[in-house]
C-alpha positions in Angstrom: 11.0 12.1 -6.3 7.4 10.4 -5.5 6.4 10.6 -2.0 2.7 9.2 -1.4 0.6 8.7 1.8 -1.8 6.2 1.7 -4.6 6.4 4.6 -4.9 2.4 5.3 -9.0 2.8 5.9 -9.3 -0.5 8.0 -7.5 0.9 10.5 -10.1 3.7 10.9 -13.6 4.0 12.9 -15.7 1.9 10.8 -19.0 2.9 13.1 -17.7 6.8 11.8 -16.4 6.3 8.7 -18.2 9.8 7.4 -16.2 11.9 10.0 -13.1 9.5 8.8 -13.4 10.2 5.7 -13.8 14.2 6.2 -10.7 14.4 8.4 -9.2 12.2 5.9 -9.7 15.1 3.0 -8.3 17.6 5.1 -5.3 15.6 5.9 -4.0 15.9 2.1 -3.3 11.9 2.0 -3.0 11.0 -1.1 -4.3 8.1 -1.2 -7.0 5.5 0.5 -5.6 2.1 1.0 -8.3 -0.4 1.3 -7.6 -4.0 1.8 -10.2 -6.8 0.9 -9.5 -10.0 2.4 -11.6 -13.1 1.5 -11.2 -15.1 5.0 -9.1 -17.6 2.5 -5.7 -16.2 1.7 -5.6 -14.6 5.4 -7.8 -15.9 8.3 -9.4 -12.4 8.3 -12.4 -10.7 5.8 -12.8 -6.9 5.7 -14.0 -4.5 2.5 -16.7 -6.1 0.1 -17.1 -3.8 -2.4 -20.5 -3.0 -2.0 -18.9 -0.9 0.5 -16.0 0.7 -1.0 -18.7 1.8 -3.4 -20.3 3.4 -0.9 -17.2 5.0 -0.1 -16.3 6.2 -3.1 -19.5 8.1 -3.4 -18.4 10.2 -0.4 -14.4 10.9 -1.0 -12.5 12.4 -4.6 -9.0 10.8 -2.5 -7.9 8.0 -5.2 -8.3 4.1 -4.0 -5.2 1.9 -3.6 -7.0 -1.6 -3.5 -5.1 -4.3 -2.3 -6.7 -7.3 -2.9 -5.6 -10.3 -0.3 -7.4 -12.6 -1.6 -7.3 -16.6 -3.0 -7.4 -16.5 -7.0 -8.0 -12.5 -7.6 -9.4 -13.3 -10.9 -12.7 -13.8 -9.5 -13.0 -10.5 -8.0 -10.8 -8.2 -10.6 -14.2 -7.5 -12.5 -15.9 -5.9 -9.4 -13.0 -3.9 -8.4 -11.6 -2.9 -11.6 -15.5 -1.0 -12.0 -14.6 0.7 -8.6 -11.8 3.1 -10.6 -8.8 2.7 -8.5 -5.7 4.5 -8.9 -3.8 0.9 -8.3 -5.0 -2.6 -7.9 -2.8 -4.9 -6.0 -3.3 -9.0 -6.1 -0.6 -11.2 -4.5 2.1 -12.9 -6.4 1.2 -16.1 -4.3 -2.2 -16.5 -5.8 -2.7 -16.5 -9.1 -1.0 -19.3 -11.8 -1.0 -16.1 -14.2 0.2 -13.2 -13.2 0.6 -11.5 -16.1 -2.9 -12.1 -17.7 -3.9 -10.3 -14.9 -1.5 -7.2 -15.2 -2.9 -6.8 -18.9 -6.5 -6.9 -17.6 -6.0 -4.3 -14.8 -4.0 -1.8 -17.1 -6.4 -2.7 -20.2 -9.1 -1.1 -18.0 -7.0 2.7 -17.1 -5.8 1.3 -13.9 -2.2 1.0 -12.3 -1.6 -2.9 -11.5 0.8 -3.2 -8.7 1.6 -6.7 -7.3 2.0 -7.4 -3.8 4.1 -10.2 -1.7 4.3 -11.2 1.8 7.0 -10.8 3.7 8.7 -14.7 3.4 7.8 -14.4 -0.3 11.1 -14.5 -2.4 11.8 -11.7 -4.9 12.4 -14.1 -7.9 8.9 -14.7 -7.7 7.8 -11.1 -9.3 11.1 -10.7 -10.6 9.8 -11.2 -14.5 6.9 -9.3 -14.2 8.1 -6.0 -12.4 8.8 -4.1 -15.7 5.2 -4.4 -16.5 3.7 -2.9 -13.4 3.4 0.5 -11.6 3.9 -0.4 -8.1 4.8 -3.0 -5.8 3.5 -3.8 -2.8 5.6 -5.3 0.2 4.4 -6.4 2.9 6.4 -5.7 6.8 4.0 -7.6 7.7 1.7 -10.4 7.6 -1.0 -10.1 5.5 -4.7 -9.8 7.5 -4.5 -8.2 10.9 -3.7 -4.7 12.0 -1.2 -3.6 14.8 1.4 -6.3 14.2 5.0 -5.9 15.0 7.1 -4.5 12.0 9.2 -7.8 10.7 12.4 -6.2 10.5 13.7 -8.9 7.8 11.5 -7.4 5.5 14.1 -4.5 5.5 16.9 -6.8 3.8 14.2 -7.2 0.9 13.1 -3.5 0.6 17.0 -3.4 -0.2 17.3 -5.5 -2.5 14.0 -4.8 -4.2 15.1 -1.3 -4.8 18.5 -3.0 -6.2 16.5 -5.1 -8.8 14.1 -1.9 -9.6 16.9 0.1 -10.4 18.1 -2.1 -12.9 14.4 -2.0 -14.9 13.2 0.4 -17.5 9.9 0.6 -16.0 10.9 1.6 -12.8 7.9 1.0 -10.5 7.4 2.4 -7.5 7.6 0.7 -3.7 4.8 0.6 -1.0 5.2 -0.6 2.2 2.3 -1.7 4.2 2.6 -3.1 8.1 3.3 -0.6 11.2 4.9 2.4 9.1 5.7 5.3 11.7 8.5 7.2 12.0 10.3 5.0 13.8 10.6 2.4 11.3 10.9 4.4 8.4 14.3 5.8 9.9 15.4 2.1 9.5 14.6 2.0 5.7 17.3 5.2 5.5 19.4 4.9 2.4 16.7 2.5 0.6 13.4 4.6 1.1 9.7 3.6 -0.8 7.7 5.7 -2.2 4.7 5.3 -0.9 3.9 4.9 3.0 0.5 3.3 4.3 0.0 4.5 7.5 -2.1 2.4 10.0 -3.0 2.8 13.5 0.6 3.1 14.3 0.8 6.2 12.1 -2.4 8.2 11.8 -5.3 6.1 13.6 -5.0 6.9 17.0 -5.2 8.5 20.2 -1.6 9.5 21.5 -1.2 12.9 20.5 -3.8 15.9 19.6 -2.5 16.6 16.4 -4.8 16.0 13.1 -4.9 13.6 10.3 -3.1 16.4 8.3 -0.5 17.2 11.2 0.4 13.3 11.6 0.7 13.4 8.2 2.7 16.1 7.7 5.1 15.0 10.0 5.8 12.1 8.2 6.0 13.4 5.3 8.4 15.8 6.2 10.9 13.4 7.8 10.7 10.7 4.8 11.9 14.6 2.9 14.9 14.7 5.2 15.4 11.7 4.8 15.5 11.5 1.4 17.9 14.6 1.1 20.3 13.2 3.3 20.5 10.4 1.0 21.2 12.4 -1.7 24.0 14.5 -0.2 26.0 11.3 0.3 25.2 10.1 -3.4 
């Protein structure tokens, strides 16, 4: 069973992003989840890669890039040199997905593809036994602190459903106001790996730590899970 944490970083204190980045290593996330929009595919621009490199010099925690942007080609070469664990680009932009999966992978790196949450599932449907992760979307694509869209829980369903049925077997992240309260509505069809946001780990409601927030979490998606498997 593969349980992963991703630390969504643009949810963070940008005018801090040192002391982020050190409570972030204690936390034991396992991943940072950095999202580069290109004010194109969403009416929102954040992380050039200049500064993820930057970033990279200052953290070991693996990158989970998540490109939200028109035509990824353009932008896989300056990514792909960054070393991320995965590299996300959306079904919805690119005429070739697959040429695309073969670059990312050619290059030691986990392509994942991601899809909004009115995209249908036919659309990665012939690709998803070539890939190591997809993204969906409970959310629109660009802003932070939306409202979870709880239709997107019908297609985390069925998207476990059409995964089950590959060889490949990639694994599920969901991205858009993941706390505890939604992730009790994904019982029965859990992901496998959670970005937590400002509803999850970036704020100010509690005094618990990055690694107690964390924890928490972590321990109910455990409970979760083994209830799951007592009524297998």
């Amino acid at each position: 069973m593969t349980i992963k944490m991703a630390a969504s970083l643009m949810c963070g204190d940008m005018l801090a992003i040192g002391d982020e980045l050190g409570r972030l290593a204690k936390s034991k996330c396992d991943l940072l989840h950095l999202d580069v929009m290109d004010g194109m595919f969403v009416d929102n621009m954040a992380l050039f890669p200049e500064w993820i490199e930057r970033i990279k010099e200052q953290t070991t925690i693996p990158f989970d890039i998540h490109l939200a942007t028109m035509v990824p080609e353009r932008y896989l070469e300056m990514f792909i040199k960054l070393k991320p664990e995965y590299l996300s680009f959306h079904i919805e932009t690119t005429i070739n997905p697959m040429r695309l999966i073969n670059i990312i992978r050619e290059a030691g790196i986990k392509p994942s593809i991601a899809i909004n949450p009115e995209t249908p599932l036919e659309r990665i449907e012939p690709y998803v036994e070539y890939i190591d992760m997809v993204l969906l979307m409970t959310v629109n694509t660009g802003f932070a602190g939306q409202s979870f869209k709880e239709e997107t829980l019908d297609k985390l369903k069925e998207l476990n459903k059409l995964i089950r049925k590959t060889t490949n077997k990639p694994l599920i992240e969901v991205d858009g106001n993941i706390h505890n309260d939604t992730i009790e509505k994904m019982r029965g069809f859990l992901p496998d790996v959670f970005v937590l946001g400002t509803s999850a780990l970036f704020h100010d409601k509690d005094n618990l730590t990055y690694e107690e927030r964390i924890e928490a979490i972590r321990n109910r998606v455990h409970e979760l899970h083994s209830f799951n498997e007592g009524f297998a």
